[in-house]
BASEPA-755473 format. One line per field, with one value per residue (C-alpha): residue in three letters; residue number from 1; x, y, z; chain. Coordinates in Angstrom, 1 decimal, padded with zeros to 4 digits. Example, Ala and Ser with C-alpha at 12.3 -4.5 7.8 and 13.67 -1.06 7.14 Angstrom:
code <- ALA:SER
pos <- 1:2
xx <- 012.3:013.7
yy <- -004.5:-001.1
zz <- 007.8:007.1
unit <- A:A
***
This chain:
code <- UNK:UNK:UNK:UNK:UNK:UNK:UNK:UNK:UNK:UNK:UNK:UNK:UNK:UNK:UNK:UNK:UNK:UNK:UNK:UNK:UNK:UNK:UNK:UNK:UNK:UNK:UNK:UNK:UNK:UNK:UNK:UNK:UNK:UNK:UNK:UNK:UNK:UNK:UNK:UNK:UNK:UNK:UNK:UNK:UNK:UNK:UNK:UNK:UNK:UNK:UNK:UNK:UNK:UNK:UNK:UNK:UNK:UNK:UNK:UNK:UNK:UNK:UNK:UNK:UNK:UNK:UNK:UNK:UNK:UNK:UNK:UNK:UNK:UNK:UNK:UNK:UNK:UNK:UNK:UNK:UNK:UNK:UNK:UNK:UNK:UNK:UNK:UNK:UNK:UNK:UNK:UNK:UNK:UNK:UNK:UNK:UNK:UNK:UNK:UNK:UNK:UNK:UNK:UNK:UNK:UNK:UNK:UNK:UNK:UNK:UNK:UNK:UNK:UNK:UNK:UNK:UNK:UNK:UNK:UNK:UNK:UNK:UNK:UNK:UNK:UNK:UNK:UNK:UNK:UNK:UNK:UNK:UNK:UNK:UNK:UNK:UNK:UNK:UNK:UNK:UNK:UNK:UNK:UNK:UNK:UNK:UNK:UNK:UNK:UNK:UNK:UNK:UNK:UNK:UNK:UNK:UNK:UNK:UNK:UNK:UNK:UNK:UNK:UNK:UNK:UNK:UNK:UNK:UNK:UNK:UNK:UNK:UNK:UNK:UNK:UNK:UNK:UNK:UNK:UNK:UNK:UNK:UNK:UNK:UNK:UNK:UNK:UNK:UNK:UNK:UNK:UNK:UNK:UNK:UNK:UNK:UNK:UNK:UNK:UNK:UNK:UNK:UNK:UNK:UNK:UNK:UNK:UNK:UNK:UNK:UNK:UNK:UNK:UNK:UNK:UNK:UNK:UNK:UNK:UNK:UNK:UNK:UNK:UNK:UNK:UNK:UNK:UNK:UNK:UNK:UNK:UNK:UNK:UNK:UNK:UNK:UNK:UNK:UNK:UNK:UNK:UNK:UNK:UNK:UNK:UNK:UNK:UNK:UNK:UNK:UNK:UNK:UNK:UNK:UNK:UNK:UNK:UNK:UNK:UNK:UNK:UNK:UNK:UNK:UNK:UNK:UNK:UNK:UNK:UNK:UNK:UNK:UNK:UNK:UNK:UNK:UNK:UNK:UNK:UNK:UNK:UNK:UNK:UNK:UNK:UNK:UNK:UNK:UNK:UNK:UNK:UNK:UNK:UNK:UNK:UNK:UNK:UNK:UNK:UNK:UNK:UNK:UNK:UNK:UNK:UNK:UNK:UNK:UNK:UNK:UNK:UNK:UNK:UNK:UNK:UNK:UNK:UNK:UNK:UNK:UNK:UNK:UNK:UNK:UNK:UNK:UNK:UNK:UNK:UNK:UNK:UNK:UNK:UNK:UNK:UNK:UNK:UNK:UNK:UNK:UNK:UNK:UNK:UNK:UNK:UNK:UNK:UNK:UNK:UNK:UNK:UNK:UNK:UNK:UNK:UNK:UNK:UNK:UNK:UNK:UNK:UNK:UNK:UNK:UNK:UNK:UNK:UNK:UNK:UNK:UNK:UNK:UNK:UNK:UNK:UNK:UNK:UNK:UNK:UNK:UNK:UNK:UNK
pos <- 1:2:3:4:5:6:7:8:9:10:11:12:13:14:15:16:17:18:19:20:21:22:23:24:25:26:27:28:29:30:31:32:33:34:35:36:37:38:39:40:41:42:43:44:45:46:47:48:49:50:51:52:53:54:55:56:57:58:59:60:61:62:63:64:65:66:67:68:69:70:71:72:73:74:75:76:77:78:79:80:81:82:83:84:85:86:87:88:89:90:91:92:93:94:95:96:97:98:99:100:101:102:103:104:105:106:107:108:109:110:111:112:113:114:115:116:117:118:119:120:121:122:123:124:125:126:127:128:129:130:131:132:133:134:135:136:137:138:139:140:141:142:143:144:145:146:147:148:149:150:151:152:153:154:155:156:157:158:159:160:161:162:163:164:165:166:167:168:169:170:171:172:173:174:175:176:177:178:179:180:181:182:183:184:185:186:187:188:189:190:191:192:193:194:195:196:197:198:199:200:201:202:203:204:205:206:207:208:209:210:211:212:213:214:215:216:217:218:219:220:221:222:223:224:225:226:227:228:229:230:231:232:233:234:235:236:237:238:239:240:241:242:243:244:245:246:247:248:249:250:251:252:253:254:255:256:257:258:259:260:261:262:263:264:265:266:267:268:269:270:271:272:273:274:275:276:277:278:279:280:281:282:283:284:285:286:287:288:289:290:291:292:293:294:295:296:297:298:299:300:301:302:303:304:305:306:307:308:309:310:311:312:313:314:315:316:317:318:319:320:321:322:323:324:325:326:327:328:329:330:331:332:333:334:335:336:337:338:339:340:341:342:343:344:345:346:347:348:349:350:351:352:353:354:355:356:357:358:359:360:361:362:363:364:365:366:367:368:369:370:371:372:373:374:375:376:377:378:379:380:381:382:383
xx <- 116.6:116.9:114.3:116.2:115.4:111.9:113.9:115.9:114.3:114.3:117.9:118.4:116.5:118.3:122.0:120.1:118.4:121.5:123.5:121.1:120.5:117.3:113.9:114.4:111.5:112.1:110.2:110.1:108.2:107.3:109.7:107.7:106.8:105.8:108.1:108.0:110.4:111.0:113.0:114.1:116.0:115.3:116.5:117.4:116.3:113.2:111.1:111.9:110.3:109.7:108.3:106.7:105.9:105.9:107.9:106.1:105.4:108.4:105.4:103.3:103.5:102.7:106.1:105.5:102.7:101.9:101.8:098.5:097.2:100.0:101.2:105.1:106.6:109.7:110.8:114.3:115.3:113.3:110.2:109.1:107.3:106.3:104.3:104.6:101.8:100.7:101.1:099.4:101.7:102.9:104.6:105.0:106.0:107.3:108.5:110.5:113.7:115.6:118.5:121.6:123.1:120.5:119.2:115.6:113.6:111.1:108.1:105.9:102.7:100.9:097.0:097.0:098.9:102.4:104.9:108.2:110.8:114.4:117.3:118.8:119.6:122.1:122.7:125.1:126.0:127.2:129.8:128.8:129.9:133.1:132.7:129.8:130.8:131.3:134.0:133.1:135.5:134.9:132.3:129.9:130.2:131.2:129.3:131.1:131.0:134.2:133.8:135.8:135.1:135.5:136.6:132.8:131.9:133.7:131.2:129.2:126.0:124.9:121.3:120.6:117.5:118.1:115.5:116.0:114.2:113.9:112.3:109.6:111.0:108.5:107.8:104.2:102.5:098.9:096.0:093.0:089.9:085.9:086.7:089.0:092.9:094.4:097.7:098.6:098.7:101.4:100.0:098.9:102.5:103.2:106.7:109.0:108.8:110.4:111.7:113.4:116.0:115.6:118.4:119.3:122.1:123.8:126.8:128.6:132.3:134.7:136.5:138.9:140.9:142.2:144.4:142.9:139.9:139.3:137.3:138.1:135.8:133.7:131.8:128.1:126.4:128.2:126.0:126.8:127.0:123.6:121.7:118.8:119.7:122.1:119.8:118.3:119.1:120.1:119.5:121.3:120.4:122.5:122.0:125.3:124.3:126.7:126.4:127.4:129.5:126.5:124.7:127.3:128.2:124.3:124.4:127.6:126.2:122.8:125.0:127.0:123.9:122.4:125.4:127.3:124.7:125.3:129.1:130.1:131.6:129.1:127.7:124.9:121.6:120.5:123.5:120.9:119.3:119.1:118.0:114.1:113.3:109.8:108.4:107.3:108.4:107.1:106.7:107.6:111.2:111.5:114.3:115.6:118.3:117.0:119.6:119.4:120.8:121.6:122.1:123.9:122.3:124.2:122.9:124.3:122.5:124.5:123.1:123.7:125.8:128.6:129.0:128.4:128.9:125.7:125.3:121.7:119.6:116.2:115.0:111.4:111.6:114.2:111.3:109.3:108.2:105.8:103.6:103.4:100.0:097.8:094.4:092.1:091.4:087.6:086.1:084.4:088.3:089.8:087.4:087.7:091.5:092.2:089.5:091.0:093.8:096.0:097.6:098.6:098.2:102.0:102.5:099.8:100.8:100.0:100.1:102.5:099.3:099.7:096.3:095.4:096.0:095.3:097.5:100.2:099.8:102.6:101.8:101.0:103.8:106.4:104.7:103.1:106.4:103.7:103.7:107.2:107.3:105.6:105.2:104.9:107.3:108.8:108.6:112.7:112.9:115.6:116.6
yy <- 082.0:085.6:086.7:088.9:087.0:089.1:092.2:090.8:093.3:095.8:095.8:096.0:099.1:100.8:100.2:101.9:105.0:105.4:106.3:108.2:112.2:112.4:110.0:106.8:104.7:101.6:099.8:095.9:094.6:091.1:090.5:088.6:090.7:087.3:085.2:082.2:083.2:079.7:079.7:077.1:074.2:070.5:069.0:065.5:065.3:067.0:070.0:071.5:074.8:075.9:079.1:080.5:083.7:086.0:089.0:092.2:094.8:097.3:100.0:098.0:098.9:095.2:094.3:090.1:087.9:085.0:081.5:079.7:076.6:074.9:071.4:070.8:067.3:065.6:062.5:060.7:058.1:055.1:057.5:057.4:060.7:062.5:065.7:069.1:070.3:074.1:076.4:079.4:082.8:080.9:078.6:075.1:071.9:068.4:066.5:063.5:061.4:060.8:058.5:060.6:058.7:059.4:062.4:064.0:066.3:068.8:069.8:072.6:073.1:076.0:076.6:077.6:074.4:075.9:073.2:073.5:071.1:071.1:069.7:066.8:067.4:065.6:066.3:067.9:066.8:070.1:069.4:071.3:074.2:074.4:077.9:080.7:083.4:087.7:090.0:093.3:096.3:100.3:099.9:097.4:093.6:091.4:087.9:085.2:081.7:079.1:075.9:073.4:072.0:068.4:067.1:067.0:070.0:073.2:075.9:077.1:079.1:080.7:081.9:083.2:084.5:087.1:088.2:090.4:091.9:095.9:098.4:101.3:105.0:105.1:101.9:101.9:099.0:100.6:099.9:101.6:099.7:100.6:103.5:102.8:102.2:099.0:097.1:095.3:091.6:089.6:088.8:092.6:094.1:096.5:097.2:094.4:093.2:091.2:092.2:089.7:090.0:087.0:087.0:090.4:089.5:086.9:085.3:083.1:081.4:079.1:076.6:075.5:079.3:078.6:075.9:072.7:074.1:075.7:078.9:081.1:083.9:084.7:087.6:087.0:089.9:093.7:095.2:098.8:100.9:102.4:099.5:098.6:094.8:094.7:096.7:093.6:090.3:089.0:085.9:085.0:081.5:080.2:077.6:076.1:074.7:073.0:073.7:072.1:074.1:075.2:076.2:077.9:080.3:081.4:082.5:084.4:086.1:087.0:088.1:090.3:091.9:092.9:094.4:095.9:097.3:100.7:100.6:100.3:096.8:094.7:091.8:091.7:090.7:088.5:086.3:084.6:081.5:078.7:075.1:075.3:074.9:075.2:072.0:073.1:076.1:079.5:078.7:082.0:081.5:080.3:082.0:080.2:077.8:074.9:072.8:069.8:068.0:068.3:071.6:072.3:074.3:077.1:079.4:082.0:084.5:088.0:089.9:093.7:092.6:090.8:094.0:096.8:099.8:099.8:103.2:103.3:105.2:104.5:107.5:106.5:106.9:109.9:112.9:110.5:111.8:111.6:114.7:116.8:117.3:115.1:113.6:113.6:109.9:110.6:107.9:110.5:112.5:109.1:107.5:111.3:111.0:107.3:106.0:106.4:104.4:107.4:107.9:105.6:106.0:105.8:106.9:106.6:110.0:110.0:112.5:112.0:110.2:108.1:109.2:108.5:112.5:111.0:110.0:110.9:110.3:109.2:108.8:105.5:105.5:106.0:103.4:100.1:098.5:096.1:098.9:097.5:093.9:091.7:091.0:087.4:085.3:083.5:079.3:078.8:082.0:081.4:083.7
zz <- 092.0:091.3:089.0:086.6:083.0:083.2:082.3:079.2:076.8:079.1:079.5:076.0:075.2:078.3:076.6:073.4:075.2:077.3:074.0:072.7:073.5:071.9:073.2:071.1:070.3:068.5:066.5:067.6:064.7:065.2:068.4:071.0:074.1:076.2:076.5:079.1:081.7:084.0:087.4:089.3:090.7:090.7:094.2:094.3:097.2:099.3:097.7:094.1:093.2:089.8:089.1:085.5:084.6:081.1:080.4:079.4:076.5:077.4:077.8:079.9:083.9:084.9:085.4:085.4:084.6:086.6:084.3:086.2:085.5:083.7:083.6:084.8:085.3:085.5:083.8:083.4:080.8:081.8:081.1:084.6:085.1:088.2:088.1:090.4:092.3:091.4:094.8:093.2:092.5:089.6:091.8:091.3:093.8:093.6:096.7:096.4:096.2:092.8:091.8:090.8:088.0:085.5:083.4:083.5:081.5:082.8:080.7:080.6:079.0:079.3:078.9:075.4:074.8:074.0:075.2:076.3:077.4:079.0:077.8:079.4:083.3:084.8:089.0:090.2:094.0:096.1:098.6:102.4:102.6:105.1:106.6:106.9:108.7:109.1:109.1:111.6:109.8:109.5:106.6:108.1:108.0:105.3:104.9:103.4:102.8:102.2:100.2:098.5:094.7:093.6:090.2:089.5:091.5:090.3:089.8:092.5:092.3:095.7:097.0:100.3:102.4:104.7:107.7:110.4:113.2:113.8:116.2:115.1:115.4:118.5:121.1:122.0:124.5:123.7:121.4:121.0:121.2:120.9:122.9:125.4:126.0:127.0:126.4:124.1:124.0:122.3:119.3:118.8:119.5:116.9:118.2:117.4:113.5:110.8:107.4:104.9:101.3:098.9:096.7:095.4:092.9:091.3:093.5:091.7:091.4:089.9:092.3:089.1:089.6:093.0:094.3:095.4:094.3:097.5:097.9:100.6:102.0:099.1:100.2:100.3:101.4:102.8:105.3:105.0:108.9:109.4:108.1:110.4:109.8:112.8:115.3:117.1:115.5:111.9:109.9:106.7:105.6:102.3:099.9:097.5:094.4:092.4:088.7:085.1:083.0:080.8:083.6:085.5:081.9:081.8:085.0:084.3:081.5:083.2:086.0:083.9:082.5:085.4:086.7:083.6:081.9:079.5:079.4:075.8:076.2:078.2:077.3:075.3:076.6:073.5:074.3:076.9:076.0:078.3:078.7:077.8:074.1:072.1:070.8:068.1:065.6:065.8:069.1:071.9:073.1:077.0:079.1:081.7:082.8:085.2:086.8:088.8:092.1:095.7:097.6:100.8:103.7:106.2:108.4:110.8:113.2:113.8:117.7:118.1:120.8:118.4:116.2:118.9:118.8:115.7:114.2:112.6:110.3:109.4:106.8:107.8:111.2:111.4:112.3:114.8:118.0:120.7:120.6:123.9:123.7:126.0:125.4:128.1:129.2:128.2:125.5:123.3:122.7:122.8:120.0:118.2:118.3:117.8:116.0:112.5:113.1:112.0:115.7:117.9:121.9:122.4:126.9:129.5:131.4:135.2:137.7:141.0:142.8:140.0:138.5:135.0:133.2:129.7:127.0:124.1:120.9:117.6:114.2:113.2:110.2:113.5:116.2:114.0:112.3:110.6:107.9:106.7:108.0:109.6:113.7:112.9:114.3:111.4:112.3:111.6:114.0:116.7:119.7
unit <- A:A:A:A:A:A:A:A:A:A:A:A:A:A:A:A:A:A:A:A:A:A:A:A:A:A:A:A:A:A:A:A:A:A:A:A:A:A:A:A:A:A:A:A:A:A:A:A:A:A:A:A:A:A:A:A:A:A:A:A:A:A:A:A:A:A:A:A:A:A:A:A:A:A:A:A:A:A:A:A:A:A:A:A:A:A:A:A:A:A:A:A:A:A:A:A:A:A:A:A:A:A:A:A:A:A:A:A:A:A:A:A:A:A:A:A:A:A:A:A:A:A:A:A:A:A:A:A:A:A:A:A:A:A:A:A:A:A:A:A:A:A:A:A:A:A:A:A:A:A:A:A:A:A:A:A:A:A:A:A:A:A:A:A:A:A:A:A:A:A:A:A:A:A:A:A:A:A:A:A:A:A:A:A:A:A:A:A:A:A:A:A:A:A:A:A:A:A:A:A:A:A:A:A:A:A:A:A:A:A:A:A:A:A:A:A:A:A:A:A:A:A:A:A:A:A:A:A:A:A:A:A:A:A:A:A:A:A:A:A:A:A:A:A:A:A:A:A:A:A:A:A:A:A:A:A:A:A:A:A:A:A:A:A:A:A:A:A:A:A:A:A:A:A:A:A:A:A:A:A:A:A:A:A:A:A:A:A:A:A:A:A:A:A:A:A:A:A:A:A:A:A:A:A:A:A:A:A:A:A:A:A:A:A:A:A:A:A:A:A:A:A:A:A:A:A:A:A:A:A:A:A:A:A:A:A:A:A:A:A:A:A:A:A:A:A:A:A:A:A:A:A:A:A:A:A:A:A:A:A:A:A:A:A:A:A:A:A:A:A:A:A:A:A:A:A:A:A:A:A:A:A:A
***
């Protein structure tokens, strides 16, 4: 889920200080600064993920705490119970396999003992989705999904992972080690990387606006010309979750927020409440809305090849070159040059008897892509 409840009161002193000429400081008095943000969504079916954390004092630079060491379960009406597993980051798991026709609760206590609990969940079953797809036009390409809502099924709640592979500003086959130059094995290669987007906003829609409750080419995702997402190969994975009413008008407004905020008639922030309540009063509010039942899976891979010709521009990599200057193939200028790790061997130059003249050097920023991904091949990974 998108983690934008951690930045309620934030958004409310912006709408303030953006009316205001003058600095405004105001004074909170006894408003709670952590409050118990909770994300998630409880799958019928497989792996649920909840995730706790605490909003900040507006002045404080630590922009999320972690909730550790906290006890969540589930429970429906026949008081069964079944508790998640903590993953660490805040994160916790529960695998299994629940009957649809009943409600469930999830509780939270925290360390200190403050207890929270839902109210009632009842599943929501998500229909598949009909049709992922892309639309190539003179802006970029348009990602967007098609779906059709049931009597029980009307509002639809989308989140989507995206990963992509991309090239350094300068290829380089060569590694520096203990004072010589070799190449590069696979595992080492510093010119082919991954990067990945987990849900950057809020996609939402109501299947009860359009005939037969059929939603056509709601756009995802625009991938603007020049993005580096299309250079190689793309990934856009998307998962439909069918939501209740109360659920879907939380999201709306959360949505809203995020998006509106400032303009004189936006929504309000405080207008945000949720399905988690305090046990007991005096209690700090929870934020959150958790929703339960059974999602449906797409996913799609875009090539340079279906969406060529790809402009591209990478800011980090636009000044990169090779320099011209050559070091001399001996180990005490290679282990004086390379050493540091702050230039990378980037050409073996040779001479036309194909005799080793030395090498060329590039900045690492410009050769290791590792510095903004990762050259891990992700497991799901397809070519």
């Amino acid at each position: 889920m998108p983690n934008r409840q951690a930045y309620i009161y934030s958004l409310i002193l912006s709408m303030l200080l953006i009316s205001c000429k003058d600095p405004f400081e105001p004074e909170l008095g006894d408003m709670p600064t952590e409050i118990l943000v909770v994300e998630g969504y409880v799958e019928l079916e497989g792996e649920s993920i909840i995730k706790l954390s605490k909003t900040s004092p507006i002045q404080s630079e630590n922009t999320g705490n972690l909730v550790l060491s906290a006890f969540v379960a589930l429970s429906d009406a026949g008081n069964n119970r079944w508790e998640f597993e903590e993953k660490g980051d805040g994160l916790y798991s529960l695998e299994g396999n629940f009957p649809e026709n009943s409600e469930y609760y999830l509780h939270i206590q925290l360390p200190n003992g403050e207890t929270y609990i839902s109210e009632a969940m009842k599943p929501v079953i998500s229909p598949e989705i009909d049709v992922l797809d892309y639309i190539r036009d003179e802006e970029g390409v348009e990602i967007f999904i098609s779906t059709k809502g049931t009597e029980t099924s009307q509002y639809f709640l989308w989140t989507f992972e995206e990963n992509w592979v991309f090239r350094p500003g300068v290829i380089s086959n060569l590694i520096y080690d203990n004072g010589s130059i070799r190449r590069r094995t696979e595992e080492e290669r510093i010119d082919r990387c991954w990067q990945k987007n987990i849900n950057p906003f809020i996609v939402l829609q109501n299947a009860a606006r359009f005939e037969d409750n059929t939603i056509l080419q709601r756009e995802l995702v625009r991938i603007p010309n020049f993005s580096e997402k299309l250079t190689q190969r793309y990934r856009i994975q998307v998962k439909q979750m069918a939501l209740d009413q109360a659920a879907f008008d939380f999201w709306d407004i959360l949505r809203r927020n995020s998006e509106d905020i400032g303009g004189i008639f936006s929504p309000l922030p405080s207008l945000i409440t949720g399905n988690i309540q305090a046990l007991s009063e005096g209690m700090p509010p929870a934020i959150g809305h958790i929703s339960m039942g059974k999602t449906s899976t797409k996913e799609i891979y875009i090539d340079l090849n279906d969406v060529f010709p790809w402009p591209v521009f990478i800011q980090e990599y636009e000044f990169c070159n090779i320099f011209n200057d050559t070091i001399p193939p001996n180990p005490a200028t290679i282990t004086s040059t390379f050493a540091s790790g702050n230039l990378i061997p980037a050409r073996d130059i040779f001479n036309q008897m194909g005799a080793l003249l030395g090498y060329r050097a590039a900045e690492q920023a410009c050769t290791d892509c590792r510095l903004r991904g990762s050259n891990v091949r992700p497991e799901f990974w397809e070519d």
